[in-house]
C-alpha positions as CSV (number, residue, x, y, z in Angstrom):
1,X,17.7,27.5,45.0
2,X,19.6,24.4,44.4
3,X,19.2,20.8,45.4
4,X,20.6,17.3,45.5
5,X,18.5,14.8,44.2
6,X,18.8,11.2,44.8
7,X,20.7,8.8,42.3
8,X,18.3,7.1,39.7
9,X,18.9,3.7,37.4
10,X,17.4,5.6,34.5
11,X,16.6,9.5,33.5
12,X,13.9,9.1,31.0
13,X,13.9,12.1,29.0
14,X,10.0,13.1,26.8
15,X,6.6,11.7,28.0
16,X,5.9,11.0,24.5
17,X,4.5,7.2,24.8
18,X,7.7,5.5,23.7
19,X,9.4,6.8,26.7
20,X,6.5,6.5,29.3
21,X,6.0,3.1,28.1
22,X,10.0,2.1,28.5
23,X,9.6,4.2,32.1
24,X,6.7,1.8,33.0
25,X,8.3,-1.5,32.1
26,X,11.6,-0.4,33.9
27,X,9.7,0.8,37.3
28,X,7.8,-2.6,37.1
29,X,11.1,-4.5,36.6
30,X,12.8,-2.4,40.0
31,X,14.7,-0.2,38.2
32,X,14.6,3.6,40.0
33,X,13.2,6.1,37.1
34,X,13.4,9.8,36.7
35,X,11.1,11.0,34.1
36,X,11.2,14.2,33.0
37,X,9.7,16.6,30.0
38,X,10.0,20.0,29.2
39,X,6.3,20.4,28.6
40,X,3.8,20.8,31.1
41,X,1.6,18.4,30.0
42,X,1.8,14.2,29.3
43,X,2.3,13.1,25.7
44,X,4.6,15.3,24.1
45,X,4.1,14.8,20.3
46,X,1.5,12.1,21.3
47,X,-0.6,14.3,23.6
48,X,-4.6,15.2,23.5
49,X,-5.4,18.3,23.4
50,X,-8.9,20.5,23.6
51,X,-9.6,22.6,20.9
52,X,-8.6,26.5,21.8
53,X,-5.2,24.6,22.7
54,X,-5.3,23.3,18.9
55,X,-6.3,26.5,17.5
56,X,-3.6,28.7,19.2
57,X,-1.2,26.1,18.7
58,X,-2.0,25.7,14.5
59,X,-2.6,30.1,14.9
60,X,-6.1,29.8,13.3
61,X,-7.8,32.4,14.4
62,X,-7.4,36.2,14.5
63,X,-6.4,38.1,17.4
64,X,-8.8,39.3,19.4
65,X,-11.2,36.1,18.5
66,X,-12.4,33.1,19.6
67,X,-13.5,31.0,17.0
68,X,-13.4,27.1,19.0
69,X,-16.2,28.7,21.0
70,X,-18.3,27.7,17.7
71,X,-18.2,24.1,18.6
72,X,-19.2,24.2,22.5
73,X,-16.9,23.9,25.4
74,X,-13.1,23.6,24.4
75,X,-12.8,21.0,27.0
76,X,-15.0,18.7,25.0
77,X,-12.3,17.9,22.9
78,X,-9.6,15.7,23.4
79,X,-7.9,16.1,19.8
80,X,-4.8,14.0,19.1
81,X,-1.9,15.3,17.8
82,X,-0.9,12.0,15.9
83,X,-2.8,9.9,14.2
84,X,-2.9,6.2,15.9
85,X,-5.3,3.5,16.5
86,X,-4.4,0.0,18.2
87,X,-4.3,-3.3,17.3
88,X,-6.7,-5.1,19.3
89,X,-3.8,-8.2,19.4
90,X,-0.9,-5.5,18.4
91,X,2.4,-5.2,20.6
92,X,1.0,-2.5,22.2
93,X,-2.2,-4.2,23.5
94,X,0.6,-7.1,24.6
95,X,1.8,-4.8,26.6
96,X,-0.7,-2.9,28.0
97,X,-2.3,-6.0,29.5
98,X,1.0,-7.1,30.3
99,X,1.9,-4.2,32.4
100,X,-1.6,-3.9,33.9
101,X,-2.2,-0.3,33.0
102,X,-5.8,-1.5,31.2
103,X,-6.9,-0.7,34.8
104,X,-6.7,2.7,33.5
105,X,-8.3,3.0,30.2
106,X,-11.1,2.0,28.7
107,X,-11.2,1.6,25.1
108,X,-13.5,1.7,22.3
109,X,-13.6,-0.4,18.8
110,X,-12.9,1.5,15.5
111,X,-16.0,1.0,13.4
112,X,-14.2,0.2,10.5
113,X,-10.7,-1.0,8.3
114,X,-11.5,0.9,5.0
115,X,-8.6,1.0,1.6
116,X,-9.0,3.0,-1.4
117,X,-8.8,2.1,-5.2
118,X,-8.4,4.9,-7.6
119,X,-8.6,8.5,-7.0
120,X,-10.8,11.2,-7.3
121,X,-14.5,10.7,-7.7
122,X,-14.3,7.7,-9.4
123,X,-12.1,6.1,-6.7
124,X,-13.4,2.8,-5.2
125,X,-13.5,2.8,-1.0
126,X,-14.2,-0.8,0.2
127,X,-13.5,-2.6,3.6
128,X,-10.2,-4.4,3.7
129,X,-11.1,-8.1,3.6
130,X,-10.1,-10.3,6.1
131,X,-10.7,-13.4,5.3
132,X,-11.6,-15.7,3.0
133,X,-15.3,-14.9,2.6
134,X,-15.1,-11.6,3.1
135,X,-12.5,-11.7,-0.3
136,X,-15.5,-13.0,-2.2
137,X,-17.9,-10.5,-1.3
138,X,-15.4,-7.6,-2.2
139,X,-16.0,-4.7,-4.5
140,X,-12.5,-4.5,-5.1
141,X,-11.8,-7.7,-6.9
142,X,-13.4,-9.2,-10.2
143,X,-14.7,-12.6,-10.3
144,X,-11.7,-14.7,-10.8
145,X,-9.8,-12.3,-8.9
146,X,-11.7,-13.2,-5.8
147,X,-11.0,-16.9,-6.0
148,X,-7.5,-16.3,-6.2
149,X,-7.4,-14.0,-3.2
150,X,-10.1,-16.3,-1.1
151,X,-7.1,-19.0,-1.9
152,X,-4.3,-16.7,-0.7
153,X,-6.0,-16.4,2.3
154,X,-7.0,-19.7,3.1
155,X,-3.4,-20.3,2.5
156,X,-2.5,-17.7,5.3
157,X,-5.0,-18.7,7.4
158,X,-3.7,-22.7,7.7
159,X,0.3,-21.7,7.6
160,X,2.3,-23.5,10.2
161,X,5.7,-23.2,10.2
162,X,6.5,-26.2,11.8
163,X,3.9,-28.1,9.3
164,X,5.8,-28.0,5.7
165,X,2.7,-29.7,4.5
166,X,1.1,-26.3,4.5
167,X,4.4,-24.3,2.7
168,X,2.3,-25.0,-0.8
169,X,5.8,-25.5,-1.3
170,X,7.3,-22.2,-0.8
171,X,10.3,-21.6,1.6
172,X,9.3,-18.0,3.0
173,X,12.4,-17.4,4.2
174,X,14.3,-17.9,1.6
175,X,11.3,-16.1,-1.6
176,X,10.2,-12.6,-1.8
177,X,6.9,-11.9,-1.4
178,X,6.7,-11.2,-5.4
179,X,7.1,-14.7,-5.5
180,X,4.2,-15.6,-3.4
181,X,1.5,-13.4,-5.3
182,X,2.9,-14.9,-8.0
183,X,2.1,-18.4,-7.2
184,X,-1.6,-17.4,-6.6
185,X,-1.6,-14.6,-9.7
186,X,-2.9,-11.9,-7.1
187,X,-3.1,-8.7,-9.4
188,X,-1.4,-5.5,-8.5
189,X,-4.3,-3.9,-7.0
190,X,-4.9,-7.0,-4.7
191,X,-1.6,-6.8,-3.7
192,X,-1.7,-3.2,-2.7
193,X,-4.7,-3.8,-0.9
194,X,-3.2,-6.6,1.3
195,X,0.3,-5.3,1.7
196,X,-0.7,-1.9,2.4
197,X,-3.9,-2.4,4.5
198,X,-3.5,-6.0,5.8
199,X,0.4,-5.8,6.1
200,X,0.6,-2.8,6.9
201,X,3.7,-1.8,5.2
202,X,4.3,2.3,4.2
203,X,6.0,1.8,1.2
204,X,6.6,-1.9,-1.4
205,X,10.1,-1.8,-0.8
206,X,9.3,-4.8,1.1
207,X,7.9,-6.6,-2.3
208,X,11.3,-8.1,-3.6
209,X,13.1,-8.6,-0.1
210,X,14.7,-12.3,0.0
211,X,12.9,-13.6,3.4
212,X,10.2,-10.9,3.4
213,X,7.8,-13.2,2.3
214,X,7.6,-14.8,6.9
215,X,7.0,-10.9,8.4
216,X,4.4,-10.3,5.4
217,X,2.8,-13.4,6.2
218,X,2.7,-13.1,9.8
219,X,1.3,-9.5,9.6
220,X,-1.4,-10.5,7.5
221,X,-1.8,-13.4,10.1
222,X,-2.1,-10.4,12.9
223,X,-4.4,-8.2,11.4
224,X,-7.1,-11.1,10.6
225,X,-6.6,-12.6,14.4
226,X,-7.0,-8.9,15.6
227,X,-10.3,-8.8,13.2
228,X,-11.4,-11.4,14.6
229,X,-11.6,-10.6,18.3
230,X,-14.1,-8.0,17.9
231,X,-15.3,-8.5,14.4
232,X,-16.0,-4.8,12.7
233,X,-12.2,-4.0,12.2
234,X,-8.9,-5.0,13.6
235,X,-8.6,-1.5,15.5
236,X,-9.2,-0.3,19.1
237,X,-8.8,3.4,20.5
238,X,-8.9,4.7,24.3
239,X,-11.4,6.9,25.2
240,X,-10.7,10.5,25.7
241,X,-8.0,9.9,23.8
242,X,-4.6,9.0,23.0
243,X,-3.5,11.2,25.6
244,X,-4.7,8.3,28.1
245,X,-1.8,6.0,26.7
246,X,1.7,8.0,28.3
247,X,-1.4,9.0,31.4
248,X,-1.8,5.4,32.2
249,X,2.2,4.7,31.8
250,X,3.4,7.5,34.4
251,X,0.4,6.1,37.0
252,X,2.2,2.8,36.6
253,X,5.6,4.1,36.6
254,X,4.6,6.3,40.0
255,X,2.8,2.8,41.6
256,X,6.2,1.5,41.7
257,X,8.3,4.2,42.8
258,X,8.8,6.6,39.6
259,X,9.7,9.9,40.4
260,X,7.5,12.6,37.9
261,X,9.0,16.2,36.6
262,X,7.0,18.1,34.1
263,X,8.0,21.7,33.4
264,X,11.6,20.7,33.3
265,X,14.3,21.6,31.1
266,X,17.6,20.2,31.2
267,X,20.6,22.1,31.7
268,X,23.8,19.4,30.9
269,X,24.4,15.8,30.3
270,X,27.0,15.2,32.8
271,X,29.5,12.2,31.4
272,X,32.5,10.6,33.2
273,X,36.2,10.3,31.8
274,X,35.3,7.5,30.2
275,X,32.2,9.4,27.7
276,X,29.8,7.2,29.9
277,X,26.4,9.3,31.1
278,X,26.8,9.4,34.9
279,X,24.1,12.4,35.1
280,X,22.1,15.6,35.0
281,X,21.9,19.0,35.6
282,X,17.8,20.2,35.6
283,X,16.1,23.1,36.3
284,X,12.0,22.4,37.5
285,X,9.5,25.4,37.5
286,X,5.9,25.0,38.8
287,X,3.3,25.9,36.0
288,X,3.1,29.6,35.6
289,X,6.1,29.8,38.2
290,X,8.0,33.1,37.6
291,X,12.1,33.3,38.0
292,X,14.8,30.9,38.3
293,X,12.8,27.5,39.5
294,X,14.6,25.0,41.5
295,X,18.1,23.8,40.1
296,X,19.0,20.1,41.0
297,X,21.6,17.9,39.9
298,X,21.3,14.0,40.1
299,X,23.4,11.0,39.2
300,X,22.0,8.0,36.7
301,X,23.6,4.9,35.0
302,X,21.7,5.7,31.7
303,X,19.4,7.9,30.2
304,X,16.1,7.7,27.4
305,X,15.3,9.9,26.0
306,X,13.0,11.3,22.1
307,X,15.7,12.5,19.9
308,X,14.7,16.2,20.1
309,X,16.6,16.3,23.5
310,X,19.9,15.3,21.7
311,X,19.4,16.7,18.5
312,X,23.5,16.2,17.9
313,X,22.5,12.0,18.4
314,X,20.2,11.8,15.8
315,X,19.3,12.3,11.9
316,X,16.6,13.3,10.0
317,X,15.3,10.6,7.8
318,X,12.4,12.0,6.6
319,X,9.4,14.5,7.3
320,X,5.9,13.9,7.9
321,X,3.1,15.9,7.1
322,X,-0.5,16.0,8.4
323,X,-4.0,17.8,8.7
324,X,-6.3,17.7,12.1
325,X,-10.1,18.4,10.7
326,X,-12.9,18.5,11.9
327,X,-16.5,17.3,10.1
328,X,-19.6,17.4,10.8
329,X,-20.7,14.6,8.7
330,X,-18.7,11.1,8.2
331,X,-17.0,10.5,5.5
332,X,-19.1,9.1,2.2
333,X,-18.9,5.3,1.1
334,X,-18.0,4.0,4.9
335,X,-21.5,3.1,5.4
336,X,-21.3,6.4,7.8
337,X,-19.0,4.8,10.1
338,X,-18.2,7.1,13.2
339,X,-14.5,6.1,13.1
340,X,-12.1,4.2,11.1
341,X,-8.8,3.5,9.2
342,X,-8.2,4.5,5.8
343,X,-5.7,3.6,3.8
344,X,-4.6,5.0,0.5
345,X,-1.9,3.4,-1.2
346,X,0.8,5.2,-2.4
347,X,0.8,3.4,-6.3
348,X,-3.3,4.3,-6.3
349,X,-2.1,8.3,-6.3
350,X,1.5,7.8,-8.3
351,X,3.6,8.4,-4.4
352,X,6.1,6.3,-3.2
353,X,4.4,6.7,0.5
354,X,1.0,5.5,1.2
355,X,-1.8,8.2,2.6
356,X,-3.8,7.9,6.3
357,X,-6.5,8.7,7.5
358,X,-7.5,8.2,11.1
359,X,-11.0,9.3,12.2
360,X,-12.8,9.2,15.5
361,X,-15.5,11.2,16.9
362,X,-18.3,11.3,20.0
363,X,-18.3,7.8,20.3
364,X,-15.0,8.1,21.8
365,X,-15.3,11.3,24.0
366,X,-13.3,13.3,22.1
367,X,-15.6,15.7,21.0
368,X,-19.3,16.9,21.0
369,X,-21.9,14.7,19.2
370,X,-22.2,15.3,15.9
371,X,-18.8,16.2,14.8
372,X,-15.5,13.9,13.9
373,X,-12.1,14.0,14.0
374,X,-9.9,13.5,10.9
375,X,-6.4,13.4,10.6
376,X,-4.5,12.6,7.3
377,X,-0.8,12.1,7.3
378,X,1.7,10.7,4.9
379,X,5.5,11.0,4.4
380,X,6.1,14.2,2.3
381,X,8.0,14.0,-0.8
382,X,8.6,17.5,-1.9
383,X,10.5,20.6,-0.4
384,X,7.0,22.6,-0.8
385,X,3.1,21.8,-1.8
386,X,2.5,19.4,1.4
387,X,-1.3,20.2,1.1
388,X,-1.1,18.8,-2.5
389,X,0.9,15.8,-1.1
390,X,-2.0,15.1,1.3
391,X,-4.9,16.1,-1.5
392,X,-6.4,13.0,-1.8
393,X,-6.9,12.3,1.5
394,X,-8.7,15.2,1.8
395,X,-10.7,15.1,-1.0
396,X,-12.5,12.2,0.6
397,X,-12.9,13.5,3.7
398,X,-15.7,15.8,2.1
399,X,-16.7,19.4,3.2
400,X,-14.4,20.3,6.3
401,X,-15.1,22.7,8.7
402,X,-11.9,23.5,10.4
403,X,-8.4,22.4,9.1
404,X,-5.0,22.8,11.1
405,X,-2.0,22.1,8.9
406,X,2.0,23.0,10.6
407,X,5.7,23.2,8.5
408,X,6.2,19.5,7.9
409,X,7.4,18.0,11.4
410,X,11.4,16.4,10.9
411,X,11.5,12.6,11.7
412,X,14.6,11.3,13.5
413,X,16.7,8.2,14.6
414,X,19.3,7.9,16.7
415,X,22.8,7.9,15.2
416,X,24.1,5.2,17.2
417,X,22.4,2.1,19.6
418,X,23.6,4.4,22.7
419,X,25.8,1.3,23.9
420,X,28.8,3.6,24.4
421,X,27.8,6.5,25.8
422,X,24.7,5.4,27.8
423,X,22.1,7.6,25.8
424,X,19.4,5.6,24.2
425,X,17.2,7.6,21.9
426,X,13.7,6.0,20.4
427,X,12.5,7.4,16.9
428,X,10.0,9.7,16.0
429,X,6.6,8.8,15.4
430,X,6.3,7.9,11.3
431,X,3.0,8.8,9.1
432,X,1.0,5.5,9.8
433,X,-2.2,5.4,11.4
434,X,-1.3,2.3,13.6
435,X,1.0,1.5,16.7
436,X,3.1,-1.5,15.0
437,X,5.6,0.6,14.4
438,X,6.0,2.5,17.6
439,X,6.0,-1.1,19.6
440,X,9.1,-2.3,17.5
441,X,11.2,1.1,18.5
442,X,10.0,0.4,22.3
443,X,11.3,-3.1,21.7
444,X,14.5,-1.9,20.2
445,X,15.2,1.2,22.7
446,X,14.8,-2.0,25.6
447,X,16.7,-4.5,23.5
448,X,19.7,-1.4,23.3
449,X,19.5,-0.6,27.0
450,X,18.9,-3.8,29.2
451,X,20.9,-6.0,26.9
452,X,17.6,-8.3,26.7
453,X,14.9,-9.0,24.8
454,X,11.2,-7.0,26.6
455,X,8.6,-9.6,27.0
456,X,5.1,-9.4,27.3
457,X,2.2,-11.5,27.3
458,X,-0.9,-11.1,25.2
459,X,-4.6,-11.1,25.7
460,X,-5.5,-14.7,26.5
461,X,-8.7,-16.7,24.4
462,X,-12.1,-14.9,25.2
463,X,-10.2,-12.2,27.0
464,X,-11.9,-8.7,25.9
465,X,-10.4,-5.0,26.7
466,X,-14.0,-3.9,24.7
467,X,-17.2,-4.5,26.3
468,X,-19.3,-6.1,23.4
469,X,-22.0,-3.3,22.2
């Protein structure tokens, strides 16, 4: 059976949340969207998944067994396949109250914003200070240490860039960063701490940048603003999961006319004589559908689209490795939080990529009480021994009851903006246990395609997406 479609805008290629987040924003705008995914489920890479779906996906079990019947009803679990948590006044939350879909999620604070000193069982684990108090009651810092980083971040805290009266004479677009902890003598350790788990960056190639020093500085500025609006850590997570996230995009999307196809493959890439995208050859099959499905063909000015549909667009720049367990106990020296951040930075374990960890647990419907959800991820570094590369991150997690570990997973970017042939690809989703990086490649992909910056406007003073507990 074969049909003619209608012509669309914009084919949007993936429900990972990149792409249903870009499919949102363009419905809202009036643009006419086709989303499609080969899956039969939201989220691609980003999707939540109960627990026999996780076991037969990871192949942890013997056939002929059922081993998630251990842990109660499958469909108690919503486990993520990536490991993410919100900034409470992150991009993402810009947008989400921006685009309205808040309407369909609730979320939940992250207990806690934890970083790691050392290794092994002499390895310090301390909450990331905030601010300037908070720096003088830390375990991480000595004495003297302390002052110097209370006056770093008073110093952060009272920057103005319009107000040179509060530079302490530094240009920070013109110094590295270096150059700032050196004008307050901030040890290496301190700096780890803050440009790792305050900053957020992976690696400290940013360090000795020329004009680093501004996005450093307005980082830290956004992780103690987004501490501050809730109080026990900067981070926020959906309940049931990330899976919510793309959910609550495609309800938007469909509100305004977006057209839905899971269960879709795609056939061609139709191009005119120009090499311009001018549309696509599908086939659609209903779930469990047997045979050909229904073949349809449909015209489109451009297309979105995760890398792994144009796998001849895009290059691998690195690969990420992870492990999804499950506990039954938090982890040890969080004051038993029942979810949290941890970071582990790379020069604590001799890497060159920092280590995650990303935990939730019944607090956030995503599983029966008593048990948690861990995932640990980094950036692998080695053709072979990814367990060993995500060791440490383990080894604080404690005794773990179930582990699911794949191949490391390839991470691409597109070859090219997309300007000439009308292909926009977003990247894949990197190691970190935050969103930050995911908004900026939904800003770019926008940026590429509409020729214009994306705004969105933020949570305003006293507005809450967390009901206080």
């Amino acid at each position: 059976m074969e049909e003619i479609a209608p012509s669309y805008d914009v084919v949007v290629l993936g429900t990972g949340l990149t792409e249903c987040i870009l499919s949102g924003v363009m419905s809202v705008k009036g643009q006419k969207v086709l989303h499609m995914d080969r899956n039969d489920h939201y989220g691609g890479e980003a999707a939540s998944v109960n627990l026999e779906t996780l076991f037969k996906k990871y192949g942890n079990f013997q056939a002929g067994t059922e081993p998630w019947k251990k842990y109660g009803r499958p469909n108690d679990w919503n486990i993520d396949l990536v490991p993410k948590l919100l900034m409470s006044n992150g991009e993402l939350t810009n947008i989400l109250v921006s685009t309205d879909v808040t309407r369909y999620i609730e979320f939940k604070q992250i207990a806690g914003s934890y970083v790691q000193q050392g290794q092994g069982s002499r390895a310090t684990v301390a909450k990331v200070p905030s601010d300037a108090s908070e720096a003088l009651r830390s375990p991480l810092m000595g004495i003297f240490e302390k002052r110097r980083a209370k006056n770093f971040l008073q110093w952060v805290g009272s920057f103005d860039e319009a107000n040179p009266s509060t530079h302490n004479g530094m240009n920070l677009s013109q110094v590295t960063m270096k150059q700032v902890y050196d004008k307050y003598g901030l040890e290496a350790t301190t700096r780890d701490f803050i440009g790792h788990s305050m900053a957020l960056y992976e690696t400290d190639e940013y360090i000795d940048k020329k004009g680093q020093a501004k996005d450093c500085v307005e980082r830290i500025r956004l992780y103690v603003n987004s501490m501050a609006r809730y109080g026990k850590s900067p981070y926020i997570y959906p309940l049931y999961g990330l899976g919510e996230l793309p959910q609550g995009f495609a309800r938007l999307s469909a509100i305004y006319g977006g057209t839905y196809m899971l269960n879709t493959t795609v056939d061609e890439i139709k191009y005119d004589a120009s090499g311009k995208v001018e549309g696509i050859k599908a086939t659609m099959k209903e779930r469990g559908e047997e045979g050909e499905g229904m073949k349809f063909e449909t015209k489109c000015k451009k297309i979105l689209a995760d890398p792994s549909y144009f796998p001849d667009k895009a290059k691998v720049v690195g690969h990420l490795v992870k492990a999804i367990c499950i506990l039954n106990h938090p982890i040890d020296k969080t004051d038993n939080a029942d979810s949290l951040q941890l970071i582990i930075p790379q020069s604590q374990v001799g890497r060159k990529h920092d280590i995650y960890v990303a935990m939730v647990s019944s607090t956030h419907n995503v599983c029966p009480r008593g048990y948690y959800i861990a995932i640990v991820s980094t950036i692998s570094e080695s053709s072979s021994n990814h367990h060993l590369e995500l060791q440490p991150g383990l080894e604080r997690l404690g005794k773990i009851e179930e582990q699911f570990m794949g191949p490391a997973i390839p991470i691409y970017e597109p070859l090219e903006g997309g300007e000439k042939d009308g292909v926009f690809l977003s990247k894949s989703y990197d190691a970190s246990s935050h969103f930050e990086t995911m908004t900026d490649d939904v800003r770019d992909v926008y940026r590429r395609a509409e020729c214009e910056e994306l705004k969105v406007q933020g949570l305003k003073d006293g507005e809450q997406l967390v009901a206080e507990e």
